[in-house]
C-alpha positions in Angstrom: -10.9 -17.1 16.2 -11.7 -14.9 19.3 -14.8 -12.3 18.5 -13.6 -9.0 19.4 -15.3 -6.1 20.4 -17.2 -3.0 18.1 -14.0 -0.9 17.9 -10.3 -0.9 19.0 -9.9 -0.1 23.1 -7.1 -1.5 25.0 -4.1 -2.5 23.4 -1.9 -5.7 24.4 0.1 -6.0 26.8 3.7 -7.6 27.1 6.3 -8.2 24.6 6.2 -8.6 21.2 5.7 -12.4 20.0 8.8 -14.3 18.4 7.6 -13.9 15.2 7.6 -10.3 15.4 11.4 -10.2 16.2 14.1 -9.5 13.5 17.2 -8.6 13.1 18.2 -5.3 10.8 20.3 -6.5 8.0 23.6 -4.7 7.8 24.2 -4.5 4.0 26.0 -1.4 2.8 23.4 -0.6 0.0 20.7 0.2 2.9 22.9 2.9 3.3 23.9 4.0 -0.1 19.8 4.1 -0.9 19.1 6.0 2.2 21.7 8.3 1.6 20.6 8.9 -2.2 17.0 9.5 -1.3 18.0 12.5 1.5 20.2 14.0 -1.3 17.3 13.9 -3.3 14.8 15.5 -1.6 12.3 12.8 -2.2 10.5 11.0 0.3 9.9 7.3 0.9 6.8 5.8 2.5 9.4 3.5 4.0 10.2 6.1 6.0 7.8 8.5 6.6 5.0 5.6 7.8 8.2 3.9 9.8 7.7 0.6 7.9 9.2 -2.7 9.5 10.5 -3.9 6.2 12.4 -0.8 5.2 15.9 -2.3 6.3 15.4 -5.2 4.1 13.9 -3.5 1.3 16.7 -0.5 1.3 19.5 -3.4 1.6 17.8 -5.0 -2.0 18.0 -1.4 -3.7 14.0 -1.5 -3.5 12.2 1.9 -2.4 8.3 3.0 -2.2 8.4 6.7 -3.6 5.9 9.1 -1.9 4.8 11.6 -3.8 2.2 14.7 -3.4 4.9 15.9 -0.3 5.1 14.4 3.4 2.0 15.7 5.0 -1.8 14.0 4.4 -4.7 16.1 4.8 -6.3 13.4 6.3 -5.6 11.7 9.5 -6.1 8.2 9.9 -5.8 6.7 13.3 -3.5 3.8 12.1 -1.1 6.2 10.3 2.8 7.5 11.0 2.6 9.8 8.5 2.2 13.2 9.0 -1.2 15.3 8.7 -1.9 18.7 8.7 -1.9 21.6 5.6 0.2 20.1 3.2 2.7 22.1 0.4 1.6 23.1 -3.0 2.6 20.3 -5.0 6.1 20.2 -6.6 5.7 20.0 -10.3 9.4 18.9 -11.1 9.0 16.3 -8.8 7.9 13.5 -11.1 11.2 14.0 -13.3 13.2 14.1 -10.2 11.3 10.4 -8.8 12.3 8.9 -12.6 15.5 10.4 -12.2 16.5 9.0 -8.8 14.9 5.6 -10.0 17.0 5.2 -12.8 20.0 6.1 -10.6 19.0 3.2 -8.0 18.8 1.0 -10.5 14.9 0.3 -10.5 13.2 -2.2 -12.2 10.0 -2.2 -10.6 9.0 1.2 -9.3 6.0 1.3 -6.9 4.4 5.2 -6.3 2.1 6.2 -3.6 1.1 9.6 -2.0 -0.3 11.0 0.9 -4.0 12.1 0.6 -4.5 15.4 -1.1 -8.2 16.5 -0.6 -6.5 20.0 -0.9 -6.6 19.4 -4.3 -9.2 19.3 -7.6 -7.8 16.1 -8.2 -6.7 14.9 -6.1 -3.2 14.8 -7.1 -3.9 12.4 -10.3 -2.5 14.7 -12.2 1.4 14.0 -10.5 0.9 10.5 -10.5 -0.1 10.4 -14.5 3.4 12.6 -14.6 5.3 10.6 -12.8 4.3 7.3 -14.7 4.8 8.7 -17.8 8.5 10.2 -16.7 9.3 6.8 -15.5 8.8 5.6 -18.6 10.8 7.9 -20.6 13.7 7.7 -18.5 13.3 3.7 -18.2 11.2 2.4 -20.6 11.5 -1.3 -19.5 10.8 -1.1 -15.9 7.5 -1.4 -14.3 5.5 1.1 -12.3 3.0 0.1 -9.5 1.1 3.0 -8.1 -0.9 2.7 -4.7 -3.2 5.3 -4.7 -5.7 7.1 -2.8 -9.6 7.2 -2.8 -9.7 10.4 -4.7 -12.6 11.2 -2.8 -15.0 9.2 -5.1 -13.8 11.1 -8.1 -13.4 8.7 -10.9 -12.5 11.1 -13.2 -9.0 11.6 -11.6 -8.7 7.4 -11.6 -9.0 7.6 -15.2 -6.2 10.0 -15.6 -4.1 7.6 -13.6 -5.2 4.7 -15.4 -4.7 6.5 -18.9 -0.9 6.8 -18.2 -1.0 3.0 -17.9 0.3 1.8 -14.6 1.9 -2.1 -14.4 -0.8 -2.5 -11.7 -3.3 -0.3 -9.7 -3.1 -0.8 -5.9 -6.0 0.9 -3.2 -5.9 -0.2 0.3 -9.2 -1.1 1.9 -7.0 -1.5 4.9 -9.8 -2.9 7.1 -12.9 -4.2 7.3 -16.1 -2.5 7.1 -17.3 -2.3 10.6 -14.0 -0.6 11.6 -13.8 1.9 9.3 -14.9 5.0 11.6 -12.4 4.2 14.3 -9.2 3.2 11.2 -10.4 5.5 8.3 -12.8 8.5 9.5 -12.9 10.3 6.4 -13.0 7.5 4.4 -15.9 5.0 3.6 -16.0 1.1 2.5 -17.7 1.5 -0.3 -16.0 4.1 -1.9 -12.8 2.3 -1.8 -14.6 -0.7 -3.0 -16.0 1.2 -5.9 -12.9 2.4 -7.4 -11.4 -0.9 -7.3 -14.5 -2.4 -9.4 -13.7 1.1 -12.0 -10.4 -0.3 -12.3 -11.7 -3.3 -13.6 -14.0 -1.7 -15.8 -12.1 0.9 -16.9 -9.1 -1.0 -17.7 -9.7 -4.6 -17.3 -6.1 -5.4 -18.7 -4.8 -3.6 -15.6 -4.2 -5.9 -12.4 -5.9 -4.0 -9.4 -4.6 -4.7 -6.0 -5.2 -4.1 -2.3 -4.4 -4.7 0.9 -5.9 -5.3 4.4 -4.2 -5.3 8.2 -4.9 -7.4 11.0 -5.3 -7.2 14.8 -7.2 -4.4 15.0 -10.4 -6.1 16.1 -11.9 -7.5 13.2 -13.3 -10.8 13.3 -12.8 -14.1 10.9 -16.2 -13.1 9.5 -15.6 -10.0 8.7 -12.2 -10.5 7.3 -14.2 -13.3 4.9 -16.8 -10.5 3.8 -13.3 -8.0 3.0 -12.4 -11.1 0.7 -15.7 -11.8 -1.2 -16.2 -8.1 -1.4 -12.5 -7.8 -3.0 -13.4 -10.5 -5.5 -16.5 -9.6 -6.7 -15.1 -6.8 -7.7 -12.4 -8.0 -9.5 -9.3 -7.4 -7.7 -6.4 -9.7 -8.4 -3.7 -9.4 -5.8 -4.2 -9.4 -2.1 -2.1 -8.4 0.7 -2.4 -9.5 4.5 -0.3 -8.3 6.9 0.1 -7.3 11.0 -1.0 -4.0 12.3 1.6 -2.5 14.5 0.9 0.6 16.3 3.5 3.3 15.2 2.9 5.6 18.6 1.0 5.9 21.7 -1.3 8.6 19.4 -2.4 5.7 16.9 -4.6 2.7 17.9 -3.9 0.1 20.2 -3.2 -3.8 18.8 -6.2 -5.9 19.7 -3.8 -9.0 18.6 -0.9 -10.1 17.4 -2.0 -13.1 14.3 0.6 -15.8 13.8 2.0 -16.9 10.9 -0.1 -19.6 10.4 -2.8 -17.8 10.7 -1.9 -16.0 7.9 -0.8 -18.3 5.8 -4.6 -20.3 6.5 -5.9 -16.7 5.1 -3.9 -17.3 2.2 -5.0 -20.0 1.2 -8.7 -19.5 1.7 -7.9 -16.3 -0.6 -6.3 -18.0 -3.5 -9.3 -20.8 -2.5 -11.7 -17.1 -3.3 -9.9 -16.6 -6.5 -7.5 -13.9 -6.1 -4.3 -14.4 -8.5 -1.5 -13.6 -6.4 -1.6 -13.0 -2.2 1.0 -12.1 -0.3 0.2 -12.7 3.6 2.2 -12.6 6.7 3.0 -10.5 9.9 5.3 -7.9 7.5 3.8 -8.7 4.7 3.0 -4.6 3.5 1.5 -3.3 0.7 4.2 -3.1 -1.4 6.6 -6.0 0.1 8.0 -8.2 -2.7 5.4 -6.1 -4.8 7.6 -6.9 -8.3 7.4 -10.6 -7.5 4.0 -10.7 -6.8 3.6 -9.0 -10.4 6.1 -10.9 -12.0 4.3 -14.5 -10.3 1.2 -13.3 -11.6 1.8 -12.4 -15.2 3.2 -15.7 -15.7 0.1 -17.4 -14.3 -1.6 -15.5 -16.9 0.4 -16.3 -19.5 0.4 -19.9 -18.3 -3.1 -20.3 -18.0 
């Protein structure tokens, strides 16, 4: 693999590679689930981070809830989202994200938030509410939350943890080196540390995270996010393409190809990691009730 340089500079030029071309499905439930999340007045990180996959995904009745409002208090350079001062949170909002799940027809539910340093929490509080409102509403479906760093406070992962999510999901997003150009106000081990409390906290909960390519990293590096993952004890992996969402975000060093990916994933499960999902869409929560599904039968199977 090419070495790259210290920190993202100039992006690519030229078109897009092949693999990076699709076409939009044109089923008739991408519209009925689009439709139903604007009447709700819910938002979708589908949406708001201008996901690739949220055609397909809204076509299969599948959704990403974002909770905690639209706007981040943070503002990481890789991000669509919005940042800036956010709204006080909406307290009926987890009834209303149980509510419209049950109306879609959810079986897996997957929650995440923008950042909320605004608050004591963190926001843990809405994401135990949520959870537990899911569960009343559906008490057979599964909930996936992908959740922030809580700025180090491990208190607030324990109130998540204690409403008992299917599986807890923190993106490192990239590797260490990178983090002051990619995450800012964010720091490597931190993120790191909260997925080892997972493990300790609530070893019966599978943790999960994710990482992004092409923004400079190199195949060292990318090894060290690996090792660093499974020592510890994170069980699902994700690997997918960095695309810049503006010309405000960073640049794309490279575009990977698919078999790149897929020699990643291998050389993961090789590391130990139960399930991994890895390819140029591949997105944090992309097929995210298979990859559950997959790997609670290995562990029954075992």
């Amino acid at each position: 693999m090419m070495k790259m340089s210290s920190s993202p500079k100039k992006n690519i030029s030229g078109p897009k590679p092949r693999w990076l071309i699709r076409q939009l499905p044109g089923k008739p439930e991408y519209e009925m689930i689009r439709g139903m999340i604007s009447r709700s007045g819910l938002h979708t990180v589908c949406q708001e981070a201008r996901c690739p996959n949220q055609f397909e995904c809204f076509s299969n009745k599948t959704a990403t809830f974002l909770i905690l409002g639209s706007r981040c208090t943070r503002n990481c350079a890789f991000c669509a989202v919005a940042h800036g001062q956010p709204e006080p949170p909406d307290i009926s909002e987890p009834a209303k994200v149980a509510a419209a799940a049950e109306k879609m027809g959810l079986r897996y539910v997957v929650l995440t938030s923008v950042t909320r340093d605004d608050l004591a929490d963190g926001g843990a509080g809405i994401f135990a509410q949520t959870i537990r409102e899911i569960r009343k509403k559906m008490p057979r479906a599964c909930v996936e939350v992908l959740i922030p760093d809580f700025r180090g406070d491990f208190s607030a992962l324990k109130t998540v943890l204690n409403a008992e999510p299917d599986v807890l999901n923190h993106n490192m997003e990239t590797v260490r080196r990178l983090y002051p150009p990619v995450r800012p106000q964010a720091f490597y081990g931190r993120s790191l540390e909260l997925i080892r409390r997972v493990k300790k906290y609530r070893p019966g909960i599978p943790a999960k995270s994710g990482i992004m390519l092409g923004l400079g990293e190199t195949e060292a590096e990318i090894a060290e996010v690996l090792k660093d993952l499974r020592t510890a004890g994170c069980d699902f992996l994700t690997m997918g393409q960095y695309l810049q969402p503006s010309d405000a975000h960073l640049p794309v060093q490279r575009y990977v190809p698919p078999e790149e990916f897929e020699m990643w994933k291998n050389k993961a499960g090789e590391a130990g990691f139960r399930q991994v999902a890895s390819g140029p869409f591949v997105r944090s929560s992309y097929h995210a009730g298979d990859m559950y599904r997959e790997g609670r039968l290995e562990t029954f199977t075992d």
